[in-house]
GUTOR-777243 format. One record per residue: x, y, z of N, C-alpha, C in turn; residue in three letters. Coordinates in steps of 0.1 Angstrom, whole numbers, padded with zeros to 4 digits, always signed. Atoms other than C-alpha are relative to their C-alpha. Layout:
XYZXYZXYZALA
...
END
This chain:
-0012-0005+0004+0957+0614-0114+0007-0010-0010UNK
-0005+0010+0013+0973+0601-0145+0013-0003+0001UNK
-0007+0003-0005+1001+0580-0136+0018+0003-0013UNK
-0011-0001+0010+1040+0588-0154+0001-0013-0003UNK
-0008+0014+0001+1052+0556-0176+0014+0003-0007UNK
-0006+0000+0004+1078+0577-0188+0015-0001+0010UNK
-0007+0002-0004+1114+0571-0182+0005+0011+0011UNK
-0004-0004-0007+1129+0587-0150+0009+0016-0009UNK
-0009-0007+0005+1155+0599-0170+0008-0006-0013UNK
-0007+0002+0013+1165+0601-0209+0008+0007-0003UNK
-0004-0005+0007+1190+0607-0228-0001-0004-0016UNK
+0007+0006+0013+1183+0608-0270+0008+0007-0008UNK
-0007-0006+0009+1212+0615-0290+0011+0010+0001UNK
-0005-0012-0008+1235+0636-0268+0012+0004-0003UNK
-0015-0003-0001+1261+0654-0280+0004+0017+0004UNK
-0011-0011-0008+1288+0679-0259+0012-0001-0006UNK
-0016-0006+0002+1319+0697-0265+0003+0008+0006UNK
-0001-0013-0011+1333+0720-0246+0015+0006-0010UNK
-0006-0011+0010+1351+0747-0275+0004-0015-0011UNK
-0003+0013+0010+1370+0720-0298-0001-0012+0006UNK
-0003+0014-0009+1371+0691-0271-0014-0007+0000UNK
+0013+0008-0005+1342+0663-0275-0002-0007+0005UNK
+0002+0004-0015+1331+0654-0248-0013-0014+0003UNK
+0013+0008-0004+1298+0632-0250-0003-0001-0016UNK
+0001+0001+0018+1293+0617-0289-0012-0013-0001UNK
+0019+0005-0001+1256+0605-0294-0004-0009+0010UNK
+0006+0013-0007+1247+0588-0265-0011+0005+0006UNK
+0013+0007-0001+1211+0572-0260-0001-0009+0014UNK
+0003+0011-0010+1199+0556-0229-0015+0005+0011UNK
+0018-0001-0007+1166+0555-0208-0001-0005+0016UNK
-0002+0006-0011+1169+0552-0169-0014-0005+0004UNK
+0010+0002-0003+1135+0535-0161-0007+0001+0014UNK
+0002-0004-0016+1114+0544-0128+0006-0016+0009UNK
-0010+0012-0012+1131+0517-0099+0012-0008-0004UNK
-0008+0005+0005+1159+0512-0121+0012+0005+0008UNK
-0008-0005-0004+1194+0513-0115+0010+0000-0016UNK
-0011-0004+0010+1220+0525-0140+0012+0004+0004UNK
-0018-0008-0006+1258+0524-0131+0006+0003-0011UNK
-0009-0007+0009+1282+0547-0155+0010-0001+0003UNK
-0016+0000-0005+1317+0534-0154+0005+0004-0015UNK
-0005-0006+0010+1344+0544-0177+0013+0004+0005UNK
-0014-0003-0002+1383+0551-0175-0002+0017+0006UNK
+0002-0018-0007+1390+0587-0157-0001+0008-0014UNK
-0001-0011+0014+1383+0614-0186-0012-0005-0010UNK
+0008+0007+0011+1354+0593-0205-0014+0011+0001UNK
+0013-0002+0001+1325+0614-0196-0008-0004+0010UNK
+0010+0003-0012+1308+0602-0163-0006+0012+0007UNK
+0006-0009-0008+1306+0632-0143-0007+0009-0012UNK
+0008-0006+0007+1298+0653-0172-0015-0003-0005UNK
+0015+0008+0006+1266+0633-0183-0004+0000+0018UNK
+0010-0001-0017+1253+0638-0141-0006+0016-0006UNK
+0007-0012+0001+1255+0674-0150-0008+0003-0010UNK
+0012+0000+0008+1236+0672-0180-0013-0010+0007UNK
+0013+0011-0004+1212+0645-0161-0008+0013+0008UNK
+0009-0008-0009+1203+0673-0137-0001+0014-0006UNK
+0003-0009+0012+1205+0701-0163+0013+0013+0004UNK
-0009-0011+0002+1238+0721-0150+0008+0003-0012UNK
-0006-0005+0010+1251+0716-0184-0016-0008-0016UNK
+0017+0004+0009+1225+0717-0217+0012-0006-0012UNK
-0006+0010+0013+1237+0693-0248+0001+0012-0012UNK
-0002-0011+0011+1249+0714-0283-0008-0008-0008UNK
+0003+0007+0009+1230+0686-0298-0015-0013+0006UNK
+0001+0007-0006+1205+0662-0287-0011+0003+0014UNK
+0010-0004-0011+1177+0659-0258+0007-0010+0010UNK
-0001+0007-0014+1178+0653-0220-0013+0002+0005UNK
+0015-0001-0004+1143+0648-0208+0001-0008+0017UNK
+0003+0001-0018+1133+0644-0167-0015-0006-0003UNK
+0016+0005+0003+1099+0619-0166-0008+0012-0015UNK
+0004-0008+0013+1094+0634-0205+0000+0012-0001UNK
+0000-0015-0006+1100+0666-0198+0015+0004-0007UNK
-0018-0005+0002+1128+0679-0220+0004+0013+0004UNK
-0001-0017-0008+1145+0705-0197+0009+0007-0008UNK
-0003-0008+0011+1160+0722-0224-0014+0012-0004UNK
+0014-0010+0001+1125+0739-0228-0006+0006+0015UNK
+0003-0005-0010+1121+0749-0194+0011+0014+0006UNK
-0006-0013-0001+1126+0781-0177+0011-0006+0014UNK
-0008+0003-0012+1155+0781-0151-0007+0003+0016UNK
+0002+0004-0010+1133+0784-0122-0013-0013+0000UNK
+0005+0014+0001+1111+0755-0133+0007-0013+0000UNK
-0009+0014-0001+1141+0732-0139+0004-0001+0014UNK
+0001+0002-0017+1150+0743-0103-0005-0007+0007UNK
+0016+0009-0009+1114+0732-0090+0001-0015-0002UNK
+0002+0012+0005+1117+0703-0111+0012-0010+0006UNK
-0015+0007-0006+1155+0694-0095-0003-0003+0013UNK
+0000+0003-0017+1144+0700-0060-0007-0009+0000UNK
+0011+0012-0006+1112+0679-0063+0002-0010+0000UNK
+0002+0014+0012+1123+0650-0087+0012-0008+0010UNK
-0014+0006+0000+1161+0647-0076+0010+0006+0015UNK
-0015-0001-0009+1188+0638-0054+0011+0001-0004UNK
-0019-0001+0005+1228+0646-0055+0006-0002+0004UNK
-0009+0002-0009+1252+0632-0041+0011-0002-0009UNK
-0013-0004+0004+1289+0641-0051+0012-0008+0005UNK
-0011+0001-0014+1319+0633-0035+0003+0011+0004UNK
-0007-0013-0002+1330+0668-0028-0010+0002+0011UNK
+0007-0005-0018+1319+0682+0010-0007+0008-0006UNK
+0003-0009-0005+1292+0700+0007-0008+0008+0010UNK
+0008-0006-0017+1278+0704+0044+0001+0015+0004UNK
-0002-0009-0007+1274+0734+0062+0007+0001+0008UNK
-0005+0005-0009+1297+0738+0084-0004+0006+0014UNK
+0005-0009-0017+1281+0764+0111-0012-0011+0001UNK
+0011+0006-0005+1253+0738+0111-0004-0018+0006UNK
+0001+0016-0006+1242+0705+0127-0002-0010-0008UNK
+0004+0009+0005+1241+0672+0116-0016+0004-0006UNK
+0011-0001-0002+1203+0678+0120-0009+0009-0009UNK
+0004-0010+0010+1202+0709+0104+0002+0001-0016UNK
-0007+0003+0013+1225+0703+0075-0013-0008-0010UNK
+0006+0008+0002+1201+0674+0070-0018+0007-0004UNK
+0015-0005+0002+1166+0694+0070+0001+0011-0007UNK
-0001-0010+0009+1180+0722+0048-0009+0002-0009UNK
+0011-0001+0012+1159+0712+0019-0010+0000+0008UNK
+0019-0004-0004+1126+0709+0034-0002+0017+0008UNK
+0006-0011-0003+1130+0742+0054+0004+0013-0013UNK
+0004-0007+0013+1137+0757+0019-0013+0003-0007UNK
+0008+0004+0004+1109+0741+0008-0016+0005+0010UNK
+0010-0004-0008+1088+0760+0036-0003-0011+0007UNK
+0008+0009-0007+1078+0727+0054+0001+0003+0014UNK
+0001-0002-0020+1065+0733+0093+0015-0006+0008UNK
-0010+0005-0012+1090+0724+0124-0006-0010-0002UNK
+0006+0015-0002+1060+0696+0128+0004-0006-0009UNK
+0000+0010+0011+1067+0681+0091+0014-0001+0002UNK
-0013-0003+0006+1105+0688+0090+0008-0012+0013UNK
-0002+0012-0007+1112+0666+0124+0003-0013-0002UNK
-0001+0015+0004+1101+0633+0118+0011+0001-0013UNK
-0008+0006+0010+1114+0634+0084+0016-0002+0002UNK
-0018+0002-0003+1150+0641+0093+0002-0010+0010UNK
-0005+0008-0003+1149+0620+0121+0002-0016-0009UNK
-0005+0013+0006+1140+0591+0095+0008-0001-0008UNK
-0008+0005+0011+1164+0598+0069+0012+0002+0009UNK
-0013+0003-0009+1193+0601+0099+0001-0014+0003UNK
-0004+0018-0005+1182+0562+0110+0004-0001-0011UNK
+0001+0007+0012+1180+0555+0077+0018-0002-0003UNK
-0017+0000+0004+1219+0566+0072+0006-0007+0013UNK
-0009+0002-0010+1229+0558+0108+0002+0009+0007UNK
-0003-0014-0014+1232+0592+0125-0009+0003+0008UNK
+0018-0009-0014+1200+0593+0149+0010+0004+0011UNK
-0012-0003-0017+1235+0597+0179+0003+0010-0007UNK
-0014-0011+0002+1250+0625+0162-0007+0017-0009UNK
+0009-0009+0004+1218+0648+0155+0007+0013+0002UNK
-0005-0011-0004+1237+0680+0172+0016+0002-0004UNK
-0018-0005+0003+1274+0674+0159+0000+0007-0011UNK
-0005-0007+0015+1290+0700+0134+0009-0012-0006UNK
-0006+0006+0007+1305+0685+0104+0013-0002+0001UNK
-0014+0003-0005+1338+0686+0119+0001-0008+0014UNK
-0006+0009-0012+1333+0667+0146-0005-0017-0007UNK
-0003+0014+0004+1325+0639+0123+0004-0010-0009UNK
-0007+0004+0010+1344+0614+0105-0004-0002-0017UNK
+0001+0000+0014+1348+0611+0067-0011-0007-0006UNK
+0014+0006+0006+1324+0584+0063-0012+0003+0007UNK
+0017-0003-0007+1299+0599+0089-0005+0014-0012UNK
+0005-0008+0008+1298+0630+0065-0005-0002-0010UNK
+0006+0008+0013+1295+0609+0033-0016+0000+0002UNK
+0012+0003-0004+1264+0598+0050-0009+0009-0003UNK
+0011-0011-0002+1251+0628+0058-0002+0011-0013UNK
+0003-0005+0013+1256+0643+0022-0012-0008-0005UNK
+0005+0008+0008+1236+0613+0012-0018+0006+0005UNK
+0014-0004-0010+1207+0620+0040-0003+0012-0006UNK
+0006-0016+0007+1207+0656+0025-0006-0003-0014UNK
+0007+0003+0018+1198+0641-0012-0008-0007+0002UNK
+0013+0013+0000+1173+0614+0002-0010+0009+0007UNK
+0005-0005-0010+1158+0638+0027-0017+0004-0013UNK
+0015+0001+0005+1117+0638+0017+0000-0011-0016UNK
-0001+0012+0012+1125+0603-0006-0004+0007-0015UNK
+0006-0001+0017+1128+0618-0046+0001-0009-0007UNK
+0004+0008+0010+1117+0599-0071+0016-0005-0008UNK
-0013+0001+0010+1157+0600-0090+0011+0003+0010UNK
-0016-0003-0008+1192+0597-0071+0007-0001-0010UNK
-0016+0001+0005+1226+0606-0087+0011-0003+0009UNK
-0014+0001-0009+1258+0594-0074+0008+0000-0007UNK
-0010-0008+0009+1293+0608-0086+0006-0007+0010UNK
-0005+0005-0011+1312+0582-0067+0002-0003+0014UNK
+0001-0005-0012+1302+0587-0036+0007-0010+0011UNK
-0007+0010-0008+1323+0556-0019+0017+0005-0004UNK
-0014-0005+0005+1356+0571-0035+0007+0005+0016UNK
-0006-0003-0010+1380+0576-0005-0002-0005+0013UNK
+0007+0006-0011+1364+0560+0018+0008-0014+0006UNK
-0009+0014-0002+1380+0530+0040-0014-0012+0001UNK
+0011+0008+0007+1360+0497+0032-0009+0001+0007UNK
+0016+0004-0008+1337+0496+0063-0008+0013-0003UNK
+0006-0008+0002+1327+0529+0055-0010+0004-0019UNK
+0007+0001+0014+1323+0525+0017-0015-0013+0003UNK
+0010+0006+0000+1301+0498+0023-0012-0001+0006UNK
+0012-0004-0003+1278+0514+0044-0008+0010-0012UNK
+0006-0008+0008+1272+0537+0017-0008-0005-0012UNK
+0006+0013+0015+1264+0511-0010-0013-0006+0006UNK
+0016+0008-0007+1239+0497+0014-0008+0012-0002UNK
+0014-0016+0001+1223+0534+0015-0005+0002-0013UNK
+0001+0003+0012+1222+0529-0023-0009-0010-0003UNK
+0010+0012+0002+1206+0496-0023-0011+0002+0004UNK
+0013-0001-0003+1180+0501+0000-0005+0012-0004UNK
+0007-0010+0002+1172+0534-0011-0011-0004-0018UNK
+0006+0007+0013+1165+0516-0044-0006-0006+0000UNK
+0008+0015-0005+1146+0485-0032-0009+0005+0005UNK
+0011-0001-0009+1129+0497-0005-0006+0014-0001UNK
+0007-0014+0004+1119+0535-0018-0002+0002-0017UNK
+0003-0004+0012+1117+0527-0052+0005+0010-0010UNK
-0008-0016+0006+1143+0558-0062+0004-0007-0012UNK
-0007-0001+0016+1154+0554-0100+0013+0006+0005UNK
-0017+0000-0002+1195+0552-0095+0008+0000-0012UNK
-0011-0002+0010+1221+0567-0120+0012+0003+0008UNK
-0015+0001-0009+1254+0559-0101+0012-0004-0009UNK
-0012+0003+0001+1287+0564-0114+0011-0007+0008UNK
-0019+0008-0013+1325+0547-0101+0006-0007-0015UNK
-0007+0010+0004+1351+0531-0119+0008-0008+0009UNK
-0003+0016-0009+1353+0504-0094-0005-0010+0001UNK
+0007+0006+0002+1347+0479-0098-0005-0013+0006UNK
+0005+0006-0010+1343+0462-0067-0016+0010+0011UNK
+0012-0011-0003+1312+0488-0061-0010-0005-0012UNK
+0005+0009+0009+1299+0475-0097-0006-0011+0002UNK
+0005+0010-0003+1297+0443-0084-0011-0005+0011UNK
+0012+0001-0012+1279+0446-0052-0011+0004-0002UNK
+0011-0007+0002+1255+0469-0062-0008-0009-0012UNK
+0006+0009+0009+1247+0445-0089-0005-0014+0006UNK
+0002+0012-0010+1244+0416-0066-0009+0003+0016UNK
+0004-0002-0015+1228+0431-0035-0015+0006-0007UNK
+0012-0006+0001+1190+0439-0032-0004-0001+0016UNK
+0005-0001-0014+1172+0452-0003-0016-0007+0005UNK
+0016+0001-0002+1140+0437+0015+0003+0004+0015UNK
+0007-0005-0015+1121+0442+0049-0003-0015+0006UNK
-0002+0012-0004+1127+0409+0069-0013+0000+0008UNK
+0012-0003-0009+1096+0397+0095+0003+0007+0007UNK
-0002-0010-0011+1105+0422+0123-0001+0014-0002UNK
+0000-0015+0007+1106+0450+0095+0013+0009+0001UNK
-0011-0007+0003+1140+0457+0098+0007-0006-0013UNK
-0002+0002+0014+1156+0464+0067+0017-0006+0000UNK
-0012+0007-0002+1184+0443+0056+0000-0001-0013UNK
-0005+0003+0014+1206+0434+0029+0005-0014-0006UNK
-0002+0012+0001+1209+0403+0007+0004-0006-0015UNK
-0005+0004+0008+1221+0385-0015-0003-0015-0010UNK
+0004+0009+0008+1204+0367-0046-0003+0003-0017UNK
+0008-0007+0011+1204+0377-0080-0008-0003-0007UNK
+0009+0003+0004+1183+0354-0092-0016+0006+0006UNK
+0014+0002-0007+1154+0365-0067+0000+0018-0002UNK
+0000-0016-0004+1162+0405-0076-0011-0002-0019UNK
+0015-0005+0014+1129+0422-0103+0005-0001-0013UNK
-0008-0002+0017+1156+0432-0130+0013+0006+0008UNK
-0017+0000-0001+1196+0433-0136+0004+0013+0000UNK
-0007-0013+0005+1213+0463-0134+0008+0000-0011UNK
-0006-0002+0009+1227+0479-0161+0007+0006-0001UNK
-0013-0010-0001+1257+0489-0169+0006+0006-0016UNK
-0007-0008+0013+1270+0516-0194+0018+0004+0003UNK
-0019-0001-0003+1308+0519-0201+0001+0011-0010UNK
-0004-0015+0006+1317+0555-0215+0014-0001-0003UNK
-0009+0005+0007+1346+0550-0238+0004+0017-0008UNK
+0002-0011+0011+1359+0589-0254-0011+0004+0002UNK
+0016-0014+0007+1324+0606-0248-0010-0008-0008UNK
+0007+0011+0006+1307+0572-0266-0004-0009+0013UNK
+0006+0011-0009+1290+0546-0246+0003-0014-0008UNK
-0009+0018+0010+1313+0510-0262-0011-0009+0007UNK
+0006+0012-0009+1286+0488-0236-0011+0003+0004UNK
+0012-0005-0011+1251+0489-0226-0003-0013+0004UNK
+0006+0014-0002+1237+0457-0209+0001-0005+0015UNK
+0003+0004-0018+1235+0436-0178+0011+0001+0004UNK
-0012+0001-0005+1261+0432-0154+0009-0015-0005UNK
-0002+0009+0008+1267+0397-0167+0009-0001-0008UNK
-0005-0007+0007+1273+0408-0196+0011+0012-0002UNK
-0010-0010-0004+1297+0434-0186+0009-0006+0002UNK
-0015+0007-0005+1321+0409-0168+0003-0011-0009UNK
-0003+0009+0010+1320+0386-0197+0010+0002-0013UNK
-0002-0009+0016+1325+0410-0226+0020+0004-0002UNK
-0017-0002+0001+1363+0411-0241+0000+0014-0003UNK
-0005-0007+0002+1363+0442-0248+0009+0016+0003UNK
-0011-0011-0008+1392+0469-0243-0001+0007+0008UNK
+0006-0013-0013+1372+0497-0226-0004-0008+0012UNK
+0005+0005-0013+1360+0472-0202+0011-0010+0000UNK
-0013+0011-0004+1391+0447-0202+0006+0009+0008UNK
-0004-0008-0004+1408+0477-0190-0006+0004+0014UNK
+0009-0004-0010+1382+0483-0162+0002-0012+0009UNK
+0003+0010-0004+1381+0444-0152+0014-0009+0002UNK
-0010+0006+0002+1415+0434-0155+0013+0012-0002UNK
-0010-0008-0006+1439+0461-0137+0011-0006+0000UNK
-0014+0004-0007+1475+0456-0132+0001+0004+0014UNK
+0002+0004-0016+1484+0447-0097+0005+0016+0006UNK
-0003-0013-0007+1498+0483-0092-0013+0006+0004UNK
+0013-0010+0001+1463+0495-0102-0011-0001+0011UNK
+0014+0011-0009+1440+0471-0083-0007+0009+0006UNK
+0005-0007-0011+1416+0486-0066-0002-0010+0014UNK
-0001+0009-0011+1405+0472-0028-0009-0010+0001UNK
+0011+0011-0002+1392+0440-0024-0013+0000+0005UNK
+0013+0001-0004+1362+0427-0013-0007+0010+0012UNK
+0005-0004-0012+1338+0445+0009-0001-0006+0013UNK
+0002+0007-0011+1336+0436+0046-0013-0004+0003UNK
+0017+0006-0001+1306+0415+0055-0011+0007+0012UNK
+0011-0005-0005+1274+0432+0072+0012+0010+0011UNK
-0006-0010-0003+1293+0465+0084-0010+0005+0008UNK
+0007-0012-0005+1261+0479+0098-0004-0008+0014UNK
+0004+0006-0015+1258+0452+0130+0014+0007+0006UNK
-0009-0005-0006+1292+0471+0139-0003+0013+0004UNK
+0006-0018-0006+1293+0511+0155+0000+0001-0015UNK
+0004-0006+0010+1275+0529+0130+0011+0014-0001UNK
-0007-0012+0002+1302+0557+0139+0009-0001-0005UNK
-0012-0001+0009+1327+0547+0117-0001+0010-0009UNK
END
């Protein structure tokens, strides 16, 4: 089998408008397979709109979006389907669990789409429940559990049978810190230790930083943990800053917190009304996982 070396996910020249309003003005960038790519940018720049072009709910007036070279612009709408279910995960902030259905269930939705047996559909859910933290709360409905246990379990529903590409649309947004930082860890290791290609939005920029600083390994015991070295991580995250529907920054993180410029001064250097919340709390996940 002839192996992909193309990028996860490109964009080549992309431009949107939506009637006179321009929305996205030529932007270029290449998510590479076990990369991570975070998309910050003032509210109104263009972040969530460039997910739904990533995953093909909106098509460019100008410009390609290609999936592992595959410009889905040329595909029929139940091939880009196939291609979304198989390739890609989504995670939003917006709820969207079932609510007549179980942790459990919610969680194995895709694969019993996907026809997979009771035998295959088991295990997996129960591993992508440890994986998040919910192996106790297999039978609860979405209302019996808290804000950041659902976050979770949106997440578990987009990792569920590990795809090769995750999106995130803030997904720590609202969240109180011990619960945002469980989620950032589901982030890291899903990246580290599954090798998923990561296009994650936020304008926070205490989320920016961590995820840029944290990498996952498998300690001797094989339990997975999180750590902190960025000299000893493969390659730097990158970060793009969406300015108007333009991309003003592409480059390391480094470079991002260095750079004087306005669209990112403005991101990096809030007024005290604005601030967002300080640092994360340290190793959140030796605490109840039911926060």
């Amino acid at each position: 089998m002839t192996r992909n070396f193309s990028p996860a996910i490109e964009f080549r020249h992309v431009w949107l408008a939506f009637g006179d309003k321009l929305v996205l003005r030529d932007v270029s960038f290449a998510l590479e397979p076990g990369q991570m790519i975070i998309v910050t940018g003032a509210s109104n720049s263009g972040k969530s709109v460039l997910l739904h072009l990533a995953i093909g709910l909106l098509r460019p007036n100008t410009g390609q979006v290609l999936i592992e070279g595959c410009d889905i612009a040329s595909l029929a709408e139940s091939e880009l389907l196939g291609l979304r279910s198989s390739a890609m995960g989504i995670a939003f902030q917006e709820d969207t669990l079932f609510t007549a259905l179980s942790t459990f269930d919610n969680a194995a939705y895709r694969l019993v789409e996907h026809n997979w047996t009771p035998e295959q559909v088991e295990p997996a859910v129960l591993e992508i429940l440890r994986f998040v933290g919910l192996e106790g709360a297999t039978e609860k409905l979405p209302e019996e559990l808290s804000i950041g246990m659902r976050r979770r379990l949106e997440i578990a529903r987009a990792l569920i049978g590990w795809p090769r590409m995750m999106l995130f649309d803030e997904p720590a947004s609202g969240l109180d810190p011990i619960s945002a930082r469980l989620v950032l860890d589901l982030v890291v290791r899903a990246r580290d230790l599954h090798n998923i290609s990561v296009l994650y939005c936020t304008k926070a920029m205490n989320e920016i930083r961590y995820l840029a600083h944290h990498y996952a390994t498998v300690n001797e015991t094989f339990e997975r943990a999180t750590a902190t070295d960025a000299a000893a991580q493969p390659a730097e995250t990158t970060v793009i800053v969406l300015d108007n529907g333009a991309i003003a920054f592409q480059g390391s993180f480094s470079e991002f917190e260095a750079s004087a410029l306005p669209s990112i001064a403005c991101l990096t250097h809030l007024e005290p009304a604005q601030a967002k919340p300080g640092p994360l709390p340290a190793d959140p996940w030796r605490r109840s996982r039911q926060a």
